[in-house]
N, C-alpha and C positions, 0 to 999 in steps of 0.2 A: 682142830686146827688142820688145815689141808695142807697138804705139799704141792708146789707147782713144778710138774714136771718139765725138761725141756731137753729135747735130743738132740745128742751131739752131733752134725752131720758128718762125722768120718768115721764112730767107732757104732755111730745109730742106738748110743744105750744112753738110755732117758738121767738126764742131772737132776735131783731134785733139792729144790730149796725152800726152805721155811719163809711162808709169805710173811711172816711179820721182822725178819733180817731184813728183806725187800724194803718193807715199810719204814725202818729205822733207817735205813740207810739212801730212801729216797727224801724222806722225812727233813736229812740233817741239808741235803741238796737246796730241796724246794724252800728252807726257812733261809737260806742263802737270799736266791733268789724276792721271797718276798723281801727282804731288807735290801732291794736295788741290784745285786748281783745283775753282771749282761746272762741271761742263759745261752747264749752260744758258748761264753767263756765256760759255764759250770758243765755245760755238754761234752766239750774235751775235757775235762779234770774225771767227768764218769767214764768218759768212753775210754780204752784201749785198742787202742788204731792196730788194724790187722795186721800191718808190716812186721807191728809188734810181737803180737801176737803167733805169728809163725818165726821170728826170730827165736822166740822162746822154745817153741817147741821143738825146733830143729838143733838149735845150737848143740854142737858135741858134749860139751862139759855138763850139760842138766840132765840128768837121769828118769826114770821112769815115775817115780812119786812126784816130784818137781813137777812136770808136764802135766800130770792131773790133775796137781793145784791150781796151774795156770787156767786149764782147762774149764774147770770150777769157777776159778776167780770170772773169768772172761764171759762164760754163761752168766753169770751171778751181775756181775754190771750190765751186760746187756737187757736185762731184765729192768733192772734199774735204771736206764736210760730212757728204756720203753715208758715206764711209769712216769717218771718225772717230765717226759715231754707230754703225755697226755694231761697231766697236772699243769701243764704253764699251758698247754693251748688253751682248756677248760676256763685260763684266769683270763687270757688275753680276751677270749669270746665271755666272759663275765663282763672286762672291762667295756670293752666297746659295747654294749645292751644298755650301759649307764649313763 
């Protein structure tokens, strides 16, 4: 089983996550979508919007462990945003072939 690495651009030290978390968790997404889901909707429900995401990290009262969960979480769905949209364009260009 491989790890996929992904570096964090402000600390430069590589995240790494278990590709089949990735896959369960794009998995529970994309059967959304197959059952009619809009994928723009299910796109915001993966994504955490940056604004967020630096609220997090800045905010005074979150501490140092806190932060690198976020950190974690925030790599970890972007990953899984990635996946899930090359998953729905692969169907959209299935659809339209047929």
């Amino acid at each position: 089983m491989s790890i996929t690495p992904i570096e964090h651009p402000v600390t430069h030290v590589p995240i790494e996550f278990d590709p089949v978390d990735i896959q369960r968790e794009v998995a529970m997404f994309y059967g959304l979508f197959l059952r009619g889901h809009s994928p723009e909707q299910l796109k915001r429900d993966i994504e955490i919007p940056k604004t967020t995401f630096d609220k997090w990290l800045t905010h005074p009262h979150y501490d140092g462990d806190f932060r690198e969960n976020v950190k974690r979480i925030y790599y970890f769905r972007k990953q899984v945003l990635a996946v899930f949209e090359e998953l729905v364009d692969a169907e959209r260009i299935k659809a339209r072939l047929q």
